[in-house]
PDBQT receptor file of N, H, CA, C and O in Angstrom, charges set to zero:
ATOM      1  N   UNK A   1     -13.291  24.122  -6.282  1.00  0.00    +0.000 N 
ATOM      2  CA  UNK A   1     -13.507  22.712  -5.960  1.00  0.00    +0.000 C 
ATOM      3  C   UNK A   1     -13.481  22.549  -4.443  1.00  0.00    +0.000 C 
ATOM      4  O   UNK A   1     -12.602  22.940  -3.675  1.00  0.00    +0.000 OA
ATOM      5  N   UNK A   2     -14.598  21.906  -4.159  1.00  0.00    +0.000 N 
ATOM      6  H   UNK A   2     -15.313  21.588  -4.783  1.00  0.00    +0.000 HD
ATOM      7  CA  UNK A   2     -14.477  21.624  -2.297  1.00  0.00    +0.000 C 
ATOM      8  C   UNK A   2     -13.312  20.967  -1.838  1.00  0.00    +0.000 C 
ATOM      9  O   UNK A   2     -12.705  20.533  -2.818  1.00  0.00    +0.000 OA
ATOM     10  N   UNK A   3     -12.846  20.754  -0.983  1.00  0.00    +0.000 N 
ATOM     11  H   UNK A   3     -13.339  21.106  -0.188  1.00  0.00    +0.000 HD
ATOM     12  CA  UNK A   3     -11.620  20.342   0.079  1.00  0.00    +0.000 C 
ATOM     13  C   UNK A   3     -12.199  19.299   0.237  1.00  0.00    +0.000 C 
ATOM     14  O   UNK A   3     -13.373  19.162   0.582  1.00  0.00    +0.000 OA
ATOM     15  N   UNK A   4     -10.954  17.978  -0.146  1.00  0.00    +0.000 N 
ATOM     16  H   UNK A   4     -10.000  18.089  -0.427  1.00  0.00    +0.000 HD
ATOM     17  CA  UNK A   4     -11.758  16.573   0.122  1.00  0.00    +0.000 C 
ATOM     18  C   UNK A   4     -11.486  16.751   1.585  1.00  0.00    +0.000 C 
ATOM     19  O   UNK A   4     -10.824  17.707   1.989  1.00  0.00    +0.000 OA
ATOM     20  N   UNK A   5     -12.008  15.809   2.415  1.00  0.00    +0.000 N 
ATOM     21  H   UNK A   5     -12.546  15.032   2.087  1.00  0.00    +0.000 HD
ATOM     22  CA  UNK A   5     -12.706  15.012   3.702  1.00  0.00    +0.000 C 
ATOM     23  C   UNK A   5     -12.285  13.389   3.841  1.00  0.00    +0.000 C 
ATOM     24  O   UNK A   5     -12.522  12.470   3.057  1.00  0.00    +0.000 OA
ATOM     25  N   UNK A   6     -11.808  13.382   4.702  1.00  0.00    +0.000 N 
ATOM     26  H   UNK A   6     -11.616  14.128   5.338  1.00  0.00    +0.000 HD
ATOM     27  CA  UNK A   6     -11.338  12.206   5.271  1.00  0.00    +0.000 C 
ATOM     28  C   UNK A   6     -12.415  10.903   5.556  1.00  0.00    +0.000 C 
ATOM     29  O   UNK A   6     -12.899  10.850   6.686  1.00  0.00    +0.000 OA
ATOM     30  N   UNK A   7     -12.848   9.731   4.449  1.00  0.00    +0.000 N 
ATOM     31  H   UNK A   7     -12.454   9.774   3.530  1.00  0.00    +0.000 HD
ATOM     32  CA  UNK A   7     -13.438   8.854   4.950  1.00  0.00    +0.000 C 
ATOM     33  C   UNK A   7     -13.197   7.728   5.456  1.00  0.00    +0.000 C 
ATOM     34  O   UNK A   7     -13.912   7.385   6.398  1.00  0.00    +0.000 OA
ATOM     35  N   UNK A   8     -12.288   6.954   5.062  1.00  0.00    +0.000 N 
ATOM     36  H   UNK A   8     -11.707   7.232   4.297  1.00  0.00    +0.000 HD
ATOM     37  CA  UNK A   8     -11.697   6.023   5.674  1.00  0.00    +0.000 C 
ATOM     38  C   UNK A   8     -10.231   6.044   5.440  1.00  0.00    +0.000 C 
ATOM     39  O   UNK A   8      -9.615   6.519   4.485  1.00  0.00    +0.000 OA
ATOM     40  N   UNK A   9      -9.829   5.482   6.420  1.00  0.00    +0.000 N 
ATOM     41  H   UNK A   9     -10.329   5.096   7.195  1.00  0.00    +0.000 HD
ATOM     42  CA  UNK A   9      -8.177   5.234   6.328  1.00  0.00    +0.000 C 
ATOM     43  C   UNK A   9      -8.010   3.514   6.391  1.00  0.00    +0.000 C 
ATOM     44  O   UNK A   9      -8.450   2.982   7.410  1.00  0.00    +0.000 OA
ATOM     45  N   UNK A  10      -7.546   2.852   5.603  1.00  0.00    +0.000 N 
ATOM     46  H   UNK A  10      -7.189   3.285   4.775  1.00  0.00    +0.000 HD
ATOM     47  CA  UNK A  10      -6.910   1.539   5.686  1.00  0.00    +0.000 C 
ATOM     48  C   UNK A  10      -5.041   1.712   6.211  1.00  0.00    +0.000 C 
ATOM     49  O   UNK A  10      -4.195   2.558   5.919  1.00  0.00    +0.000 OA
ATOM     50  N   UNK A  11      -5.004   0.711   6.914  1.00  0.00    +0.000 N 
ATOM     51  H   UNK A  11      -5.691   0.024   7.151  1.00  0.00    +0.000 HD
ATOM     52  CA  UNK A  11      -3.364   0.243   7.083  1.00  0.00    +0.000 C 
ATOM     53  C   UNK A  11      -3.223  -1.185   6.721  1.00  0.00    +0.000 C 
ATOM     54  O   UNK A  11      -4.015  -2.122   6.820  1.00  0.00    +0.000 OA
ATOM     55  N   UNK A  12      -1.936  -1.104   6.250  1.00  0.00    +0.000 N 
ATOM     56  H   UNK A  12      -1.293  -0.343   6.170  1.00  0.00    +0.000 HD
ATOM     57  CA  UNK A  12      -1.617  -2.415   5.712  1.00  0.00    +0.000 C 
ATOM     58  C   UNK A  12      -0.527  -2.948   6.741  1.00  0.00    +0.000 C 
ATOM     59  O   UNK A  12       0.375  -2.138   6.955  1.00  0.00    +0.000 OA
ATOM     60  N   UNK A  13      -0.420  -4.445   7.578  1.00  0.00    +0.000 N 
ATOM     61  H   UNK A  13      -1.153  -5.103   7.404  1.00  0.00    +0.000 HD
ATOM     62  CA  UNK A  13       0.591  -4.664   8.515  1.00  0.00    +0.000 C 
ATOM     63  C   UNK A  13       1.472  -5.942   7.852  1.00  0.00    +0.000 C 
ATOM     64  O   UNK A  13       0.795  -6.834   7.341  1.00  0.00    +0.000 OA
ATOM     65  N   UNK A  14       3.030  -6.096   7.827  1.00  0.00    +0.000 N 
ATOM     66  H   UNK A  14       3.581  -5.371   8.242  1.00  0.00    +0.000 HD
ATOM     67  CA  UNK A  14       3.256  -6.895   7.639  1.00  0.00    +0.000 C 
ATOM     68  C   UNK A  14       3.996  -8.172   8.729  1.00  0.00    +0.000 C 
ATOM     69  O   UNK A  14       5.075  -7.887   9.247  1.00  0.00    +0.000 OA
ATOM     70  N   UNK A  15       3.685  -8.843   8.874  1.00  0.00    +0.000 N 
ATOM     71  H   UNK A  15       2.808  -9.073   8.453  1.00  0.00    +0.000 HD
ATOM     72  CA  UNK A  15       4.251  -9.674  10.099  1.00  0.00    +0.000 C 
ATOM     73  C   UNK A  15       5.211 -10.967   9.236  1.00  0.00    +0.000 C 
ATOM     74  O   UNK A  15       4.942 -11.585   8.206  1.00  0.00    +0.000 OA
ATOM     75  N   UNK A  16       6.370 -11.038  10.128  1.00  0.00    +0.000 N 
ATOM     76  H   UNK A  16       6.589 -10.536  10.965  1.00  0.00    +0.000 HD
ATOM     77  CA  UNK A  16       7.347 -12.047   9.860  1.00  0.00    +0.000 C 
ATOM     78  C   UNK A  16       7.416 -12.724  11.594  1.00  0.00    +0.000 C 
ATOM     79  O   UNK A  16       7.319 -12.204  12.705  1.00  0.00    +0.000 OA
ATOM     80  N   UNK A  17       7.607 -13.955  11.158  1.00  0.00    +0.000 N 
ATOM     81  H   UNK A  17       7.686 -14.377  10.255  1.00  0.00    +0.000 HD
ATOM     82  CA  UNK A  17       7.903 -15.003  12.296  1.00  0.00    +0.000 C 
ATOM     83  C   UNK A  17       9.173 -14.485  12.989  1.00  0.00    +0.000 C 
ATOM     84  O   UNK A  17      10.292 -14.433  12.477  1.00  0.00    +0.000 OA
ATOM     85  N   UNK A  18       8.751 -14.024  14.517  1.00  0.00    +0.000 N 
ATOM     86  H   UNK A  18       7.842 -14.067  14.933  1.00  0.00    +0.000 HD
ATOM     87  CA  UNK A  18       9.925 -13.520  15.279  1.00  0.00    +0.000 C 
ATOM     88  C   UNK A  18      11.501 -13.899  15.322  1.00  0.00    +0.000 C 
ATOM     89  O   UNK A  18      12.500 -13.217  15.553  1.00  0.00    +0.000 OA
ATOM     90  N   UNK A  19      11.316 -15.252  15.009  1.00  0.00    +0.000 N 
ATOM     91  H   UNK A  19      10.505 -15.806  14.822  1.00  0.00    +0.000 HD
ATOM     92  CA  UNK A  19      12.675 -16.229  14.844  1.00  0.00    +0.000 C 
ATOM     93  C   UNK A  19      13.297 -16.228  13.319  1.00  0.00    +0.000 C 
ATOM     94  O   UNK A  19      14.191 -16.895  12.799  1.00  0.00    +0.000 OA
ATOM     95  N   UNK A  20      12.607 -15.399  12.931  1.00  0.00    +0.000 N 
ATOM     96  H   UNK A  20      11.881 -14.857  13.353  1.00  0.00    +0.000 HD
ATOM     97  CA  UNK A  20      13.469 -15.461  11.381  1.00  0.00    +0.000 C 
ATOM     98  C   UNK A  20      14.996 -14.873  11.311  1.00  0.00    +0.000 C 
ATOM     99  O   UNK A  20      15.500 -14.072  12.098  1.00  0.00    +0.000 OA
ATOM    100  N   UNK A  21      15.520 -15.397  10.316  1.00  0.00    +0.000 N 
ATOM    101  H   UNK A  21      15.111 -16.047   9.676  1.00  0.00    +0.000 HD
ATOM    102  CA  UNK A  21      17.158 -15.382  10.978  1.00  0.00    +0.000 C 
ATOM    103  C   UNK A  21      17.092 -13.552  10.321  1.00  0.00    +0.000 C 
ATOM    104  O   UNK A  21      16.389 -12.999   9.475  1.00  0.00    +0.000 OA
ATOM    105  N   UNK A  22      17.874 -13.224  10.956  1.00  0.00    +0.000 N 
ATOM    106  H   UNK A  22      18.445 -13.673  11.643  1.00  0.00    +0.000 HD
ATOM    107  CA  UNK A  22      18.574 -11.681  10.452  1.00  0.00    +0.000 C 
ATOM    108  C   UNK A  22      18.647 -11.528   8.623  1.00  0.00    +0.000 C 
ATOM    109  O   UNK A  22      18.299 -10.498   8.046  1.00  0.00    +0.000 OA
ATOM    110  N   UNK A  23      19.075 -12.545   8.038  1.00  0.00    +0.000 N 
ATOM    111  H   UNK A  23      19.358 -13.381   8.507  1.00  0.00    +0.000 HD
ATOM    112  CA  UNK A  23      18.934 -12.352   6.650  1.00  0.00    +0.000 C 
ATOM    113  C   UNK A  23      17.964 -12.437   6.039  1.00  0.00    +0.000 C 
ATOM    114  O   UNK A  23      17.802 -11.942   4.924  1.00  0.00    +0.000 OA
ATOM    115  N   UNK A  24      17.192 -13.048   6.631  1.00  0.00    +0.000 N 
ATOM    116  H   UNK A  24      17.324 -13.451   7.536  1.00  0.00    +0.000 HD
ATOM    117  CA  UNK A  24      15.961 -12.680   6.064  1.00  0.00    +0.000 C 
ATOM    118  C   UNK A  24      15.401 -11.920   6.170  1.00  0.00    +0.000 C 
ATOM    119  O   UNK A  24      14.849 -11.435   5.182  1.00  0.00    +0.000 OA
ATOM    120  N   UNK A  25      15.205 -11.320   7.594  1.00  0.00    +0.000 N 
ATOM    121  H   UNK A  25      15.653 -11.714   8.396  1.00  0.00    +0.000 HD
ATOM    122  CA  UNK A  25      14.721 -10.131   7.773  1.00  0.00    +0.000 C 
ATOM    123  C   UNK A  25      15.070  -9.096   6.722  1.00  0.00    +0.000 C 
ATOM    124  O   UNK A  25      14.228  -8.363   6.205  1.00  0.00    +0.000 OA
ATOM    125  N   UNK A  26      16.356  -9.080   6.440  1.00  0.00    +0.000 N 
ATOM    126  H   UNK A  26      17.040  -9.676   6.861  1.00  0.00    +0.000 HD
ATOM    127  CA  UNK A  26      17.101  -8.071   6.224  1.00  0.00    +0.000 C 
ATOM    128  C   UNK A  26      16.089  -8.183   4.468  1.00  0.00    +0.000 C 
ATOM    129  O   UNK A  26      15.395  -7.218   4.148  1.00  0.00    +0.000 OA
ATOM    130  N   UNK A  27      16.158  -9.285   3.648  1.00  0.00    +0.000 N 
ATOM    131  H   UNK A  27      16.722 -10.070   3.908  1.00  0.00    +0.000 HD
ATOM    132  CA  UNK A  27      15.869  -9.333   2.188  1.00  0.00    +0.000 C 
ATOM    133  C   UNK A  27      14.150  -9.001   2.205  1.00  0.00    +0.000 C 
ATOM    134  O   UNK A  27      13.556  -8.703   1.169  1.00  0.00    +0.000 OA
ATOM    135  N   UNK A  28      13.480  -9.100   3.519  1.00  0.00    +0.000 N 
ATOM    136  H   UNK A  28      13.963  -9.342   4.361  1.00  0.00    +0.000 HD
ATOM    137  CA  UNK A  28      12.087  -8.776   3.817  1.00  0.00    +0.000 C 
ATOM    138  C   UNK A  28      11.736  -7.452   3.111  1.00  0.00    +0.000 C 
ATOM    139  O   UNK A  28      11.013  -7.158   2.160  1.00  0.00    +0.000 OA
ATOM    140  N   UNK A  29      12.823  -6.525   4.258  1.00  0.00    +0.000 N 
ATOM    141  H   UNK A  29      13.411  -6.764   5.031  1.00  0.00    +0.000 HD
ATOM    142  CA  UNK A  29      12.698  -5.040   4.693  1.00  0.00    +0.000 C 
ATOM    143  C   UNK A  29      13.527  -4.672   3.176  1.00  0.00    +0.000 C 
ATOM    144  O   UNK A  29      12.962  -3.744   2.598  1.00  0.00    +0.000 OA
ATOM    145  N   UNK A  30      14.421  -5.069   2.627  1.00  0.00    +0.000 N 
ATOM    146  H   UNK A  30      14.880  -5.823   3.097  1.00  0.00    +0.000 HD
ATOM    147  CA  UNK A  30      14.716  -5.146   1.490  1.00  0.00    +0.000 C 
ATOM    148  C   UNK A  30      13.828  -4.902  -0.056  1.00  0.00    +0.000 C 
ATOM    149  O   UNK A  30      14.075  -4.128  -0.980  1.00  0.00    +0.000 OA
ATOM    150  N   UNK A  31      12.700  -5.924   0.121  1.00  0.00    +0.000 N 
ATOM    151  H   UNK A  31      12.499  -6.554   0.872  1.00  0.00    +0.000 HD
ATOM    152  CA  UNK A  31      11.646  -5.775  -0.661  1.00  0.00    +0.000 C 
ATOM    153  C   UNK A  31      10.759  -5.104  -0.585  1.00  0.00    +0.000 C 
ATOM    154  O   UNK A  31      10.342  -4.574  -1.614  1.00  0.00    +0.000 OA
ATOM    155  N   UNK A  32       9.989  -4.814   0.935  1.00  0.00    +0.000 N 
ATOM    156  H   UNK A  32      10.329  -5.245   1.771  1.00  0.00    +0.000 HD
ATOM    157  CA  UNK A  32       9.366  -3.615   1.421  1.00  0.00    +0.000 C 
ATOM    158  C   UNK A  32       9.634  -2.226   1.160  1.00  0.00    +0.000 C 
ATOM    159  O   UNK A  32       8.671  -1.491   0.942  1.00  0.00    +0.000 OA
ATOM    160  N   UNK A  33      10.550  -1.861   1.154  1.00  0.00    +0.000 N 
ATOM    161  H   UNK A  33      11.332  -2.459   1.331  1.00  0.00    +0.000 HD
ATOM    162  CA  UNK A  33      11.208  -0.580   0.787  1.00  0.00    +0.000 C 
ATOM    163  C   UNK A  33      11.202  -0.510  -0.686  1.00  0.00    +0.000 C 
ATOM    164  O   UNK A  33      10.691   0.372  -1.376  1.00  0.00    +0.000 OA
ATOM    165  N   UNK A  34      11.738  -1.393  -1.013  1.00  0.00    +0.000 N 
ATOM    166  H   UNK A  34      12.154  -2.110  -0.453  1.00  0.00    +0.000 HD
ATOM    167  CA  UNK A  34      12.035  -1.080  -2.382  1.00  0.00    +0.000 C 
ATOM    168  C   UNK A  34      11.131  -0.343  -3.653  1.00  0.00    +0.000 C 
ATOM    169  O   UNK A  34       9.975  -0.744  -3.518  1.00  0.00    +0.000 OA
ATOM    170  N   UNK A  35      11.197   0.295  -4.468  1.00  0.00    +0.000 N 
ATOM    171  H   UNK A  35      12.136   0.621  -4.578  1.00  0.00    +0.000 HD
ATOM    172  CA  UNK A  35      10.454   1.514  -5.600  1.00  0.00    +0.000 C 
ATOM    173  C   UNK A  35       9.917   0.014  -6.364  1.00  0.00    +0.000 C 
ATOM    174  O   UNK A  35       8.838   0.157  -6.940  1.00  0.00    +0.000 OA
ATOM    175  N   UNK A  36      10.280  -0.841  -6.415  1.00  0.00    +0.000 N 
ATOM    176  H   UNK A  36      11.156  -0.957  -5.947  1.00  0.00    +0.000 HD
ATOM    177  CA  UNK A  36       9.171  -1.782  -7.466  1.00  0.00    +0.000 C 
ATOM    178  C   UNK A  36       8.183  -2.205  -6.613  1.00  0.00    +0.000 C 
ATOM    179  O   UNK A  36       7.078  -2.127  -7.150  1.00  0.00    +0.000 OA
ATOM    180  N   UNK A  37       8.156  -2.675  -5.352  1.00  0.00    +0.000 N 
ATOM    181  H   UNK A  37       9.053  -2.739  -4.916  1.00  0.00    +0.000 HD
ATOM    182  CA  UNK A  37       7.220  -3.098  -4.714  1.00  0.00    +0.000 C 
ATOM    183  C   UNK A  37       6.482  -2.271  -4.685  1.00  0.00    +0.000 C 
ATOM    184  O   UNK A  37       5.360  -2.557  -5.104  1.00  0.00    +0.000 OA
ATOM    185  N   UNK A  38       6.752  -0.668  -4.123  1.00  0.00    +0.000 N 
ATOM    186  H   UNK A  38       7.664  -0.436  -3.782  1.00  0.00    +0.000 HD
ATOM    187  CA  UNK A  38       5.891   0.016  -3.516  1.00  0.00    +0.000 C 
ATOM    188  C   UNK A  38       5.011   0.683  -5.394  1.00  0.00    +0.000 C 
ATOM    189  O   UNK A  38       3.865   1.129  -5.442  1.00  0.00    +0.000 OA
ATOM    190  N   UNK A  39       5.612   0.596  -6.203  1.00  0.00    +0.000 N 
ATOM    191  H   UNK A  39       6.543   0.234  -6.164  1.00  0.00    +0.000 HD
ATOM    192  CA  UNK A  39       4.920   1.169  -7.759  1.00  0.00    +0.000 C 
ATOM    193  C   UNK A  39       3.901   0.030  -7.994  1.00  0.00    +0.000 C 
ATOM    194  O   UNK A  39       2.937   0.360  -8.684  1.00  0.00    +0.000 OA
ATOM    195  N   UNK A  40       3.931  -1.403  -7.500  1.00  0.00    +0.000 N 
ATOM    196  H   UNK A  40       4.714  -1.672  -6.940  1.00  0.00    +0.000 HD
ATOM    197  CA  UNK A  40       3.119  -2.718  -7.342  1.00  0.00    +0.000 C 
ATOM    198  C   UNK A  40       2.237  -2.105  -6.981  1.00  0.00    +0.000 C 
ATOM    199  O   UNK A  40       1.472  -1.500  -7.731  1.00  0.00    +0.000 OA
ATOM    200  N   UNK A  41       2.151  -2.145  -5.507  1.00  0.00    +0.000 N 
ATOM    201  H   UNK A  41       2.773  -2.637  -4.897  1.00  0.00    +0.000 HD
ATOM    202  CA  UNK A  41       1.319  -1.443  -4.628  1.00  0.00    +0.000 C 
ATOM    203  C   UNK A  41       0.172  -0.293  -5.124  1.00  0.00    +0.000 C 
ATOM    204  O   UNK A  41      -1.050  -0.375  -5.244  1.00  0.00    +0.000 OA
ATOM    205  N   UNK A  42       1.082   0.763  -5.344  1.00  0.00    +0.000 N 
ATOM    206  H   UNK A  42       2.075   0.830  -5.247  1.00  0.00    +0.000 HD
ATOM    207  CA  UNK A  42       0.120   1.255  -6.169  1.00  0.00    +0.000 C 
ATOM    208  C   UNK A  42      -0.808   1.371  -7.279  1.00  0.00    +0.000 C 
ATOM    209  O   UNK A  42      -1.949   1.813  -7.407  1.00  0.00    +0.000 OA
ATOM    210  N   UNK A  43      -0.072   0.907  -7.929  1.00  0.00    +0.000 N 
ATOM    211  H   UNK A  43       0.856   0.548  -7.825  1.00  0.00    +0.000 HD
ATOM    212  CA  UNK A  43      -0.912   0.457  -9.505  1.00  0.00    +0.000 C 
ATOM    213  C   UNK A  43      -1.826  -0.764  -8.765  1.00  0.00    +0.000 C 
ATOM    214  O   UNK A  43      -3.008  -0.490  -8.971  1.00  0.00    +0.000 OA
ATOM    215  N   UNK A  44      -1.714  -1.926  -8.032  1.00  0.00    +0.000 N 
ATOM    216  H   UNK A  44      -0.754  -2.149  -7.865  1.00  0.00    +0.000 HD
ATOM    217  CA  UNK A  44      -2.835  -2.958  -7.535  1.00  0.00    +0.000 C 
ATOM    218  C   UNK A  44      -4.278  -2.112  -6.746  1.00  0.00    +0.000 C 
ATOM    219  O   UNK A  44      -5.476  -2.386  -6.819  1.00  0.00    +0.000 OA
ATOM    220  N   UNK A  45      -3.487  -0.907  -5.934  1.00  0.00    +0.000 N 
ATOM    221  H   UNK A  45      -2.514  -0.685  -5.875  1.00  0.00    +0.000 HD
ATOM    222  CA  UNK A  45      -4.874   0.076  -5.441  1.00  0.00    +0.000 C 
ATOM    223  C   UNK A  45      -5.239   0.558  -6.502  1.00  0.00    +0.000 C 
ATOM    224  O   UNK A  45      -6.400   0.290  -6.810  1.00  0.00    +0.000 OA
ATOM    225  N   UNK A  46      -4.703   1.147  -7.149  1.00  0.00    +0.000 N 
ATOM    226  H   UNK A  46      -3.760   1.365  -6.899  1.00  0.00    +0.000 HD
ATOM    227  CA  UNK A  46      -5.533   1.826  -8.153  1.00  0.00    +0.000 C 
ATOM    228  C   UNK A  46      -6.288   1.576  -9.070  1.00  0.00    +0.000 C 
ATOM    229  O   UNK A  46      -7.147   2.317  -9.549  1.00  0.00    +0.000 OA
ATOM    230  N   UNK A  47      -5.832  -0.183  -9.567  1.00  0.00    +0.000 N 
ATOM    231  H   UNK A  47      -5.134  -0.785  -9.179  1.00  0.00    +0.000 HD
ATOM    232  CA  UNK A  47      -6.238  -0.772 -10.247  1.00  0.00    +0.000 C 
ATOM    233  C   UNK A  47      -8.253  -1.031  -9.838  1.00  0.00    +0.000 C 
ATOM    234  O   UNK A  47      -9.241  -0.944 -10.567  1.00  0.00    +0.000 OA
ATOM    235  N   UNK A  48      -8.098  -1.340  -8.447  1.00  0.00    +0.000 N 
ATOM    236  H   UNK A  48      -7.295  -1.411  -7.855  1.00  0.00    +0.000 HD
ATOM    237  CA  UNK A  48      -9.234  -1.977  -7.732  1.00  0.00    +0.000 C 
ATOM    238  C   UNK A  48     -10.365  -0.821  -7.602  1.00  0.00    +0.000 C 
ATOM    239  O   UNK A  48     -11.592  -0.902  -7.658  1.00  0.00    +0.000 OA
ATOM    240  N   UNK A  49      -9.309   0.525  -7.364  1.00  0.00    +0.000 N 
ATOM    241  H   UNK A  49      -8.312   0.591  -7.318  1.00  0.00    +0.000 HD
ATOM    242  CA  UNK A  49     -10.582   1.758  -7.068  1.00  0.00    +0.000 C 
ATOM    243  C   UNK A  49     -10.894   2.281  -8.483  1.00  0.00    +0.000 C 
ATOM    244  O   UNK A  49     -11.916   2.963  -8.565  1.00  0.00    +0.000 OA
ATOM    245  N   UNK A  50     -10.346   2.124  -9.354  1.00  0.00    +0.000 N 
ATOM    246  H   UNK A  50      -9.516   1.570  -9.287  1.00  0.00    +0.000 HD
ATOM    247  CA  UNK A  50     -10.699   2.335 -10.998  1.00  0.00    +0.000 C 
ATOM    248  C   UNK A  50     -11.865   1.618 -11.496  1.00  0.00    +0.000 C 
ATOM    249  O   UNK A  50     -12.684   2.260 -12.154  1.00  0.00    +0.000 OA
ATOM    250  N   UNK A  51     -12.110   0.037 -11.218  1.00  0.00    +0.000 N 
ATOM    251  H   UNK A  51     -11.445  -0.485 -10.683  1.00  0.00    +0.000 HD
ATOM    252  CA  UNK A  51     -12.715  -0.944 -11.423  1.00  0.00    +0.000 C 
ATOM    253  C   UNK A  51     -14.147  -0.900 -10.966  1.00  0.00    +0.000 C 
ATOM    254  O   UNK A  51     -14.990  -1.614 -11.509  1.00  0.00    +0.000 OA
ATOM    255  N   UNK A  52     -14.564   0.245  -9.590  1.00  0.00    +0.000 N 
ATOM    256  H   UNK A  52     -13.879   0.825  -9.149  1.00  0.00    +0.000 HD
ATOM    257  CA  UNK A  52     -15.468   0.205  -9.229  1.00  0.00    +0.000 C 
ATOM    258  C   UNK A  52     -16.101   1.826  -9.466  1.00  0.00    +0.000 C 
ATOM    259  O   UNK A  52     -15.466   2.854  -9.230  1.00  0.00    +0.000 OA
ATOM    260  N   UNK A  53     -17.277   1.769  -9.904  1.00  0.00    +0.000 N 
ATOM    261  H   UNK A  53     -17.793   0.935 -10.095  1.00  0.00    +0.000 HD
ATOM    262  CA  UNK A  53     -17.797   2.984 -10.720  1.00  0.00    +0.000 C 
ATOM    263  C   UNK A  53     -18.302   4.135  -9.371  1.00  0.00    +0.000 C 
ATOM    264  O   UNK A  53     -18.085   5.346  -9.415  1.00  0.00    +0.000 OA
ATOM    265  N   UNK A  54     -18.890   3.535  -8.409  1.00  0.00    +0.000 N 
ATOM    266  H   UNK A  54     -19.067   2.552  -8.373  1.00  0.00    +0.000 HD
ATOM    267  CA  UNK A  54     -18.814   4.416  -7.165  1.00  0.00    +0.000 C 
ATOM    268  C   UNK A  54     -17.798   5.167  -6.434  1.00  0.00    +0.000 C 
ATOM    269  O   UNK A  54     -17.958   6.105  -5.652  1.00  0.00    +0.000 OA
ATOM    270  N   UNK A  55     -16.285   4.360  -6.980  1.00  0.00    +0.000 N 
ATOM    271  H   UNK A  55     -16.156   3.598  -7.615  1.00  0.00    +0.000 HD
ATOM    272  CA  UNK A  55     -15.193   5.494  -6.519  1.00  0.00    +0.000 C 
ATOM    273  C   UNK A  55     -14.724   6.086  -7.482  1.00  0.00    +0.000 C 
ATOM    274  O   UNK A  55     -13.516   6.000  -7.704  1.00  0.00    +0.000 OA
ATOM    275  N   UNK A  56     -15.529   6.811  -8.271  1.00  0.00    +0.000 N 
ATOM    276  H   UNK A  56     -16.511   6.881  -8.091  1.00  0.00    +0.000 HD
ATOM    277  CA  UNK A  56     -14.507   7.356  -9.608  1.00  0.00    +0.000 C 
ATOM    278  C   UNK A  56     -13.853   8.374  -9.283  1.00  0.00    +0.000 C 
ATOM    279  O   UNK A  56     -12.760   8.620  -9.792  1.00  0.00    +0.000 OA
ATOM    280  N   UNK A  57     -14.608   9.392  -8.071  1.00  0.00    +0.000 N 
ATOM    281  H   UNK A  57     -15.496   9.192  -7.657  1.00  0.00    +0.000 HD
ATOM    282  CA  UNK A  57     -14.249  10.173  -7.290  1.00  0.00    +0.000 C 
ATOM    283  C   UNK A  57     -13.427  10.483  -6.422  1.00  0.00    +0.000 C 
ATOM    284  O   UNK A  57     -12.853  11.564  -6.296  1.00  0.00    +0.000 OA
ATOM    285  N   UNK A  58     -13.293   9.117  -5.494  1.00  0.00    +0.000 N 
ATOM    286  H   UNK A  58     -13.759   8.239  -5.597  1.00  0.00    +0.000 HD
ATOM    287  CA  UNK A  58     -12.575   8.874  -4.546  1.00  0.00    +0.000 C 
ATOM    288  C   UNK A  58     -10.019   9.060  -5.007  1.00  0.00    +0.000 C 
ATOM    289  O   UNK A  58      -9.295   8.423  -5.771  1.00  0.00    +0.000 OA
ATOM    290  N   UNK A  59      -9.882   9.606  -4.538  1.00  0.00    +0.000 N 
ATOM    291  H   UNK A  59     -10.471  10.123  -3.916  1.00  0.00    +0.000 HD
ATOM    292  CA  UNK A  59      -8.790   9.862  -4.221  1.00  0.00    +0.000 C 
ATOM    293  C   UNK A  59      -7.596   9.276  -3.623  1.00  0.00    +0.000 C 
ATOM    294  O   UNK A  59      -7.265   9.869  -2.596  1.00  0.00    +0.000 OA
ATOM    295  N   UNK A  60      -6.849   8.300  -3.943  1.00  0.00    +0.000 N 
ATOM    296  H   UNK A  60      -7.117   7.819  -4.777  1.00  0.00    +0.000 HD
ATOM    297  CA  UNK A  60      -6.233   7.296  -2.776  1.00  0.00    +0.000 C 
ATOM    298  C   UNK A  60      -4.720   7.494  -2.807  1.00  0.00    +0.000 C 
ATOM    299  O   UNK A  60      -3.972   6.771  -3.466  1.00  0.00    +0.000 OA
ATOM    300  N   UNK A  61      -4.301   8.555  -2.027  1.00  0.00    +0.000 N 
ATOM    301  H   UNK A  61      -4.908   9.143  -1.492  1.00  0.00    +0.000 HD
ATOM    302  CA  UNK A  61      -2.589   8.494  -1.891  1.00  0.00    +0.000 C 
ATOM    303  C   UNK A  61      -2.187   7.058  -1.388  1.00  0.00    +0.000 C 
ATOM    304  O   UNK A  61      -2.954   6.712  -0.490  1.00  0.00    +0.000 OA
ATOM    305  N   UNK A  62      -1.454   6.332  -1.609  1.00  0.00    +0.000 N 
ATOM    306  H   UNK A  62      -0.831   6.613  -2.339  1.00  0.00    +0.000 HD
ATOM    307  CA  UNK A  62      -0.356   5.384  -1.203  1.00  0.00    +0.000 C 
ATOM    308  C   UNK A  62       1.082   5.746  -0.853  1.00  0.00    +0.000 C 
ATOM    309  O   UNK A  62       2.032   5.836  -1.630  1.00  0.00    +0.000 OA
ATOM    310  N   UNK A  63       1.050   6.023   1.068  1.00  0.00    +0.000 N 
ATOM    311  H   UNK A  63       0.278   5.950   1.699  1.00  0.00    +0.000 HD
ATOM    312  CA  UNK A  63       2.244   6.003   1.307  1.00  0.00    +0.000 C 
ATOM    313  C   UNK A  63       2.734   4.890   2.263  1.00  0.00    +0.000 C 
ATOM    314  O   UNK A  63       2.211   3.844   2.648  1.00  0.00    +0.000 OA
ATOM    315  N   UNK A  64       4.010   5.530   2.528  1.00  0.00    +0.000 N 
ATOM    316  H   UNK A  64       4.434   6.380   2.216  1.00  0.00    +0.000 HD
ATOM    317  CA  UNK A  64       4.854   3.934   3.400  1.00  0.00    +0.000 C 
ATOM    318  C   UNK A  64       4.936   4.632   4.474  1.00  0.00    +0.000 C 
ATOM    319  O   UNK A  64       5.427   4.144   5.491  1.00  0.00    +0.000 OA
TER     320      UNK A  64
């Protein structure tokens, strides 16, 4: 099997309002991290590149 090749890379950014108090921050980075969000995450990509018949091929690690 050929060696896949790099076609695009997406990043995902998340921005919070600089003045947000510390606890929130904290329940932000809280949810970000967390194994349910990031299993979300994946199953929502995968869901989308499944759906379209031109990437049946295509390959999509999801990391943090």
């Amino acid at each position: 099997m050929p060696k896949p090749v790099l076609l695009d890379e997406w990043h995902v950014t998340f921005r919070i309002p600089e003045n947000l108090p510390a606890a929130e921050v904290r329940a932000v980075r809280r949810v970000l991290n967390s194994k349910p969000f990031t299993a979300a995450v994946r199953r929502a990509v995968s869901q989308e590149v499944r759906r379209r018949p031109a990437l049946k091929l295509v390959r999509v690690p999801v990391s943090q």
